[in-house]
C-alpha positions as CSV (number, residue, x, y, z in Angstrom):
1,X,0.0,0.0,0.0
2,X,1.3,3.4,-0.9
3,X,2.1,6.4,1.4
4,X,-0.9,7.7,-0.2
5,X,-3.4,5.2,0.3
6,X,-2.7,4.5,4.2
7,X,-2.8,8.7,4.8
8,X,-6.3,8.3,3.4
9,X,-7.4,5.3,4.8
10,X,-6.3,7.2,8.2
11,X,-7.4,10.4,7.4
12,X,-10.1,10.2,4.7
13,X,-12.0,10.5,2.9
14,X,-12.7,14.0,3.9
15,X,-10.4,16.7,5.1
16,X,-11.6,20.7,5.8
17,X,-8.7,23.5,5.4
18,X,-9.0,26.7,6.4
19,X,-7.5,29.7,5.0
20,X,-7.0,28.1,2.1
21,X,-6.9,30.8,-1.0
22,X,-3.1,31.3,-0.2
23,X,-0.2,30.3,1.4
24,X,0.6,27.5,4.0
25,X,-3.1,26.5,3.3
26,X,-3.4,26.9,-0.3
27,X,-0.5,24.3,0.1
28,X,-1.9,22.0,2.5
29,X,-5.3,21.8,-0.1
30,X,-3.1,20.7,-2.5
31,X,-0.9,17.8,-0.8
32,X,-3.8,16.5,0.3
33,X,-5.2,16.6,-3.1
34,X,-2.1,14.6,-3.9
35,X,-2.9,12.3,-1.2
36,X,-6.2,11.4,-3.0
37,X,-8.1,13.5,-0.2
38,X,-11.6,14.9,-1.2
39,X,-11.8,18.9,0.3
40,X,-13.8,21.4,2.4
41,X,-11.9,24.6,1.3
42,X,-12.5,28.0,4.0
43,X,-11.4,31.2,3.1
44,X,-13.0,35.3,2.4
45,X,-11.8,35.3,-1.6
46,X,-14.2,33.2,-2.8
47,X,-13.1,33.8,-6.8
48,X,-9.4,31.9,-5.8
49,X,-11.1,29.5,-3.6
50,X,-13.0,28.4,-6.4
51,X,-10.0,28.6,-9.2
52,X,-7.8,26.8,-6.8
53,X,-11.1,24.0,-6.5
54,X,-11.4,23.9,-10.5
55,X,-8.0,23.0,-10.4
56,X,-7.8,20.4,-8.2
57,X,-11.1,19.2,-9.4
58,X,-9.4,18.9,-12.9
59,X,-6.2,17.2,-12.4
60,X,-7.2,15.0,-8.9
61,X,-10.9,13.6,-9.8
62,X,-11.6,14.6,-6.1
63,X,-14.5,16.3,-4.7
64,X,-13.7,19.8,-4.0
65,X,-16.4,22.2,-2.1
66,X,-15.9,25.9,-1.3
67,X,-17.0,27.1,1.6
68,X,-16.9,31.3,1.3
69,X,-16.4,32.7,5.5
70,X,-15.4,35.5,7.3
71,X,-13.8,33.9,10.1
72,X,-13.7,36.9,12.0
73,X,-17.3,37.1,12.1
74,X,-19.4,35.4,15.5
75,X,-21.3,32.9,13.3
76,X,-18.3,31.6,11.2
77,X,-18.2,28.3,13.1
78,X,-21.7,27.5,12.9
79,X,-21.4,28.4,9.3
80,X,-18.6,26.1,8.6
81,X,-20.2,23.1,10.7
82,X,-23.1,23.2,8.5
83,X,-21.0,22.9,5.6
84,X,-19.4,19.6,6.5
85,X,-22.9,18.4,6.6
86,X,-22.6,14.5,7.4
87,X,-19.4,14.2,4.9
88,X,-16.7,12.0,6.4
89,X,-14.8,14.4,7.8
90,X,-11.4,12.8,9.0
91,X,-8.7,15.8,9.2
92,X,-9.2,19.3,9.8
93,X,-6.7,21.8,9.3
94,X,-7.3,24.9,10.9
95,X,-5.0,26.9,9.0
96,X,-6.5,31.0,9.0
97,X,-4.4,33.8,11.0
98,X,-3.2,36.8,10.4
99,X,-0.9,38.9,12.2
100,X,-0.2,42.9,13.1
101,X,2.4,44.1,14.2
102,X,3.5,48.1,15.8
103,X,2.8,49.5,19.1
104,X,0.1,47.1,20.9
105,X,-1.9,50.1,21.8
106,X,-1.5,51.8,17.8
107,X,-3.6,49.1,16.4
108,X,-7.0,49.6,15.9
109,X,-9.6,47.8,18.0
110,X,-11.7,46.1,15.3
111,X,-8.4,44.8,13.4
112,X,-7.5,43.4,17.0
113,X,-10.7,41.7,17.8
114,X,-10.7,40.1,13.9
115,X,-7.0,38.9,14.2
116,X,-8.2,37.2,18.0
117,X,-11.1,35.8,16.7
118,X,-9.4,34.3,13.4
119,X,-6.6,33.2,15.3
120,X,-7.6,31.5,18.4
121,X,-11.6,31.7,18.3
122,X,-12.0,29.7,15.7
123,X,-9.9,26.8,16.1
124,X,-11.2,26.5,19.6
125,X,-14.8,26.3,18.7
126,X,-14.3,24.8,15.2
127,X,-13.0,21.8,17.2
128,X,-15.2,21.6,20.1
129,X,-18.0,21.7,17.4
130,X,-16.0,18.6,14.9
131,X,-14.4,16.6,17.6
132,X,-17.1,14.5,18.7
133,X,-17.6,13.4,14.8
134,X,-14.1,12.2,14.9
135,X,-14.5,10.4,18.1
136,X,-17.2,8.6,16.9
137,X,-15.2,7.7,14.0
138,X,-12.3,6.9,16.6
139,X,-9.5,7.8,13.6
140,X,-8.5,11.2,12.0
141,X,-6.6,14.1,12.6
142,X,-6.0,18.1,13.8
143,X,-3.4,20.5,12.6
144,X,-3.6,23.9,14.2
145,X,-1.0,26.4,12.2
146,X,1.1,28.4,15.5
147,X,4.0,30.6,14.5
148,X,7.4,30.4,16.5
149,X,6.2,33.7,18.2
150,X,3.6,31.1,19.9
151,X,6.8,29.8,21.8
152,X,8.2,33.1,23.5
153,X,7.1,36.5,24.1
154,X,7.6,39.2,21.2
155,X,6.8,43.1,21.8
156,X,5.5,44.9,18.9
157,X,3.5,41.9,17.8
158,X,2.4,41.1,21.1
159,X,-1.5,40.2,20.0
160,X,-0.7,38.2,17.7
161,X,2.3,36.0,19.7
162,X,-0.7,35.9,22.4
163,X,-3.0,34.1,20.2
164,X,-0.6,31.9,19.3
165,X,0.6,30.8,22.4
166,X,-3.4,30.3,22.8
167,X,-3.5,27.7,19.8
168,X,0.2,26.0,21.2
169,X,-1.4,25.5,24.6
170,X,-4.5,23.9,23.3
171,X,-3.2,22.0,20.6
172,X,-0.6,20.4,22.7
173,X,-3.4,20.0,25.6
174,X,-5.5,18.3,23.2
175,X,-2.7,16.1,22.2
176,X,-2.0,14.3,26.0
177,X,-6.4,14.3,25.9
178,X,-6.6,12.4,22.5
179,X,-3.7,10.3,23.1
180,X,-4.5,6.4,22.5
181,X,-8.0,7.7,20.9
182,X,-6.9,7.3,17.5
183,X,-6.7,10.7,16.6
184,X,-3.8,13.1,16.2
185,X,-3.2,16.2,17.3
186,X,-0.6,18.5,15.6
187,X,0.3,22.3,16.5
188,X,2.6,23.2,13.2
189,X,4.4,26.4,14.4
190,X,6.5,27.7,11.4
191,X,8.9,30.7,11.0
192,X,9.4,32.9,8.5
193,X,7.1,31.4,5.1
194,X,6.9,32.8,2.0
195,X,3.5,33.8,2.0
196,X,1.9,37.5,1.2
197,X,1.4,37.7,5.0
198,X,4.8,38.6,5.7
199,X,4.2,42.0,3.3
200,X,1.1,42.6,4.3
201,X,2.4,42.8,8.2
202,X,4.9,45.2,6.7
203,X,7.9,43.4,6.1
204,X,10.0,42.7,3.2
205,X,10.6,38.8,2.2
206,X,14.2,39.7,0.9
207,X,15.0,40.7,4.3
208,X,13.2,37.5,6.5
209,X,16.1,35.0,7.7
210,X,15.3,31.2,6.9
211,X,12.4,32.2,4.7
212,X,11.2,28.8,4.1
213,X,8.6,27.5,1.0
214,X,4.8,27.6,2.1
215,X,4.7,23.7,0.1
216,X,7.8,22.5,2.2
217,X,5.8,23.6,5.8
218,X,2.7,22.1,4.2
219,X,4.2,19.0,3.4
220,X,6.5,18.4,6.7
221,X,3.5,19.1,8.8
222,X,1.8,16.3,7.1
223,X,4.5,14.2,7.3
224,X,5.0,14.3,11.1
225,X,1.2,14.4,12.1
226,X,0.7,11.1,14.4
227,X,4.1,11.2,15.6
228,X,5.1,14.2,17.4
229,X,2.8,17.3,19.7
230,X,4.4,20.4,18.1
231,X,6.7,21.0,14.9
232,X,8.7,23.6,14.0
233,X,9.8,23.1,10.2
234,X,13.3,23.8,9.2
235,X,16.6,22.9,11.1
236,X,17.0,27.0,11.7
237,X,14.0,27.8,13.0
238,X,14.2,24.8,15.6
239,X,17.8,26.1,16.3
240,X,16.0,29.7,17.3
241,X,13.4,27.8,19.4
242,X,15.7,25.8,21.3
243,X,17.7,29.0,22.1
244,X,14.6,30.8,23.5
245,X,14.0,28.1,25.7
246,X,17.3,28.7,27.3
247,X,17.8,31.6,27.1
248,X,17.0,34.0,30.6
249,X,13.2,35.4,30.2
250,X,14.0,39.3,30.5
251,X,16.9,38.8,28.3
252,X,14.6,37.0,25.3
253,X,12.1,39.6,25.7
254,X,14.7,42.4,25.2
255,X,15.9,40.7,22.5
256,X,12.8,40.2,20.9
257,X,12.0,43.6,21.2
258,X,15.0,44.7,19.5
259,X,14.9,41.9,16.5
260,X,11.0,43.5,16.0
261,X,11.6,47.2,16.0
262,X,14.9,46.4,14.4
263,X,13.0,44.4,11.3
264,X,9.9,47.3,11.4
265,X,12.6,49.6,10.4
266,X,14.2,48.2,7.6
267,X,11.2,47.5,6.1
268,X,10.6,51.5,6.6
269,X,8.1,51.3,9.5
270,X,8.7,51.8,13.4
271,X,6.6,51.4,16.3
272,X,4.1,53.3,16.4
């Protein structure tokens, strides 16, 4: 039996991704397309959700449904529940985030409460709500995309490094609950990706260290779900974890501080 064959049997036939226009999750829809996987594709832009389903639809033979949210809006979850319907549901990646970065208090309430809601909301209800389908199955999987910055403190993105050391907590919780129930839990906490988040935080992708391919996270998280709690993709950005762990607490946050107003300025913004 292929690689292929047993991830579906394990996780199929029916995986959900969220944020999946772009990026790490654009990725993730399609190495599970590869996998033979049949989708549940979440994102806002519904016109590249639905190329990206054509597509896949096209060259897999695989059932692809788009599922158009706002998943900083209150009834997103409910929303995306009812899409699943009774489909099979064995995997869900819950994929969406977005960050913003500047002076905590600079940031605009509204853009604050969306980035909280996207970010750790969501994959808290989204799983309360599809758990119990995949204990009843008593196989599948969760992914919940973390960031490094959900491993250590980091001023002038401190929202958003809250929210994901919200999603690191409860997806490695949720991994000592689940263990010997047949489903795995994975917290994927990349670094640096190639994605259009990093400009749209402000930044400029030339000048990120250890940029790494949004296929190559997509594809290692895959890889290790089932056999470890937490992953952090690439032998640099584990390096730069393991030295936060050791290193003093108020010396990490000063040095976090400075690495963050020190990037916001080369990209021509300080804190604000």
């Amino acid at each position: 039996m292929s690689k292929a064959s047993e991830f579906k049997d394990k996780y199929g036939p029916w995986a959900l991704v969220t944020g999946a226009s772009s990026g790490i999750g654009e990725q993730f829809a399609r190495v599970l397309a590869r996998h033979g996987m049949n989708l549940l594709l979440v994102a806002r832009r519904a016109e590249r959700l639905e190329d990206l389903a054509r597509e896949l639809r096209r060259r897999r033979g695989l059932e692809v449904v788009v599922a158009t949210a706002d998943l900083s809006e209150a009834g997103a979850v409910d929303h995306l529940v009812a899409a699943v319907g009774d489909r099979d549901l064995g995997l869900v990646v819950s994929n969406a985030g977005f960050g913003l970065k500047g002076a905590f208090e600079a940031i605009e309430r509204a853009r604050l409460e969306a980035m909280f809601n996207v970010n750790a909301r969501v994959p808290l209800l989204l799983t309360h709500a599809l758990l119990p389908r995949l204990r009843a199955r008593a196989s599948g999987g969760i992914i919940f995309t973390g960031s490094i910055e959900g491993e250590a403190p980091f001023p002038y993105s401190a929202g958003y490094a809250a929210t994901k050391a919200f999603v690191h907590s409860l997806g490695m919780s949720l991994h000592g609950e689940l263990a010997g129930t047949g489903i795995d839990m994975l917290v994927l906490s990349p670094g640096a990706t190639d994605t259009e988040a990093i400009t749209l935080q402000g930044f400029k992708p030339e000048l990120m260290p250890n940029l790494m391919a949004p296929v190559d996270v997509a594809r290692q998280a895959l890889r290790q779900l089932g056999k470890v709690a937490l992953l952090v993709p690439g032998p640099e950005n584990r390096k730069y974890v393991k030295a936060m762990r050791r290193m003093p607490r108020e010396k990490l946050i000063a040095q976090n501080a400075e690495r963050m107003r020190a990037a916001l300025a080369a990209s021509g913004r300080g804190p604000r």
